[in-house]
N, C-alpha and C positions, 0 to 999 in steps of 0.2 A: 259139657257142651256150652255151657251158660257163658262159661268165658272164654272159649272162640266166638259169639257174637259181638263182641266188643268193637272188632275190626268194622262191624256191619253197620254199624250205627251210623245214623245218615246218609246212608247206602240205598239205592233201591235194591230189594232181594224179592225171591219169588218165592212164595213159601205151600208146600203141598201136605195139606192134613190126613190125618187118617181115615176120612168119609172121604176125600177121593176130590176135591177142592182145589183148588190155587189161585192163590192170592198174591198179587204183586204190589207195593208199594214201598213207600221210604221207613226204614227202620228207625223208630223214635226211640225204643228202650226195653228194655226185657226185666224179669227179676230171676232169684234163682230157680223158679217151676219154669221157668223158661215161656210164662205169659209173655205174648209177642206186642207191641205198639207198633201198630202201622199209621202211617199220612200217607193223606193223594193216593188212596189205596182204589184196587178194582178187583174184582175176581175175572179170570177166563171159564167160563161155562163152555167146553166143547162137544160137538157133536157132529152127527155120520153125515146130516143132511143139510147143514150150515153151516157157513162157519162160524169162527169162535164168535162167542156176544162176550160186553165185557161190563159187566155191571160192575158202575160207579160205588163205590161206599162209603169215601173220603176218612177220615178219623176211623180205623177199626182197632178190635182189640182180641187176639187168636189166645185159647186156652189155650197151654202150655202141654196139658196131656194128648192133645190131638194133632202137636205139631210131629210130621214125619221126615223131613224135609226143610232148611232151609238154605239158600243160597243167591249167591249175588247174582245178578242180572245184570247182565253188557246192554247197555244202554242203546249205543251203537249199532248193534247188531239185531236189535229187540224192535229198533226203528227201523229195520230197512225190513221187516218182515210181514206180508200182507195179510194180515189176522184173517179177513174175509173169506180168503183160498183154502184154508189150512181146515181140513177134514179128519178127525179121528174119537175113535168112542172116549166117551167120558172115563175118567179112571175109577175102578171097582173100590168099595172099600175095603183099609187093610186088617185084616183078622191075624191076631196073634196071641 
């Protein structure tokens, strides 16, 4: 996996951990555990009865064993999307 992120570098990607999390920002660098670097990072915390919050984190750094999930994020499309509106349960943790 470690080197299909290569393409991602510099990228914003959205990336969803194994506690059930997502994280969006610019991919700065990985190693081969597949520890992530994020910039201009935020998480989306969702929920039933608000919409998404999106806490800020700037500079983040995701273990590698908790990553389930990563991918590029259309920018474009990520913009025209009204975070406020958008209702749905947080994602469960994944058990394996």
């Amino acid at each position: 996996m470690a080197s299909g992120l290569e393409s991602y570098v510099n990228h914003t990607v959205s990336i969803i951990t194994s506690d059930g999390r997502n994280f969006v920002g610019t991919l700065k660098g990985f190693d081969q555990t597949i520890n992530l670097i994020l910039d201009e990072s935020h998480e989306r915390v969702y929920s039933t009865n608000q919409g998404v919050e999106q806490v800020v984190l700037g500079l983040h750094i995701i273990r590698g064993d908790n990553v389930v999930i990563v991918g590029e994020l259309d920018e474009n499309l990520d913009s025209r999307l009204d975070l406020s509106s958008i209702r749905a349960d947080p994602l469960n943790h994944i058990i394996h």
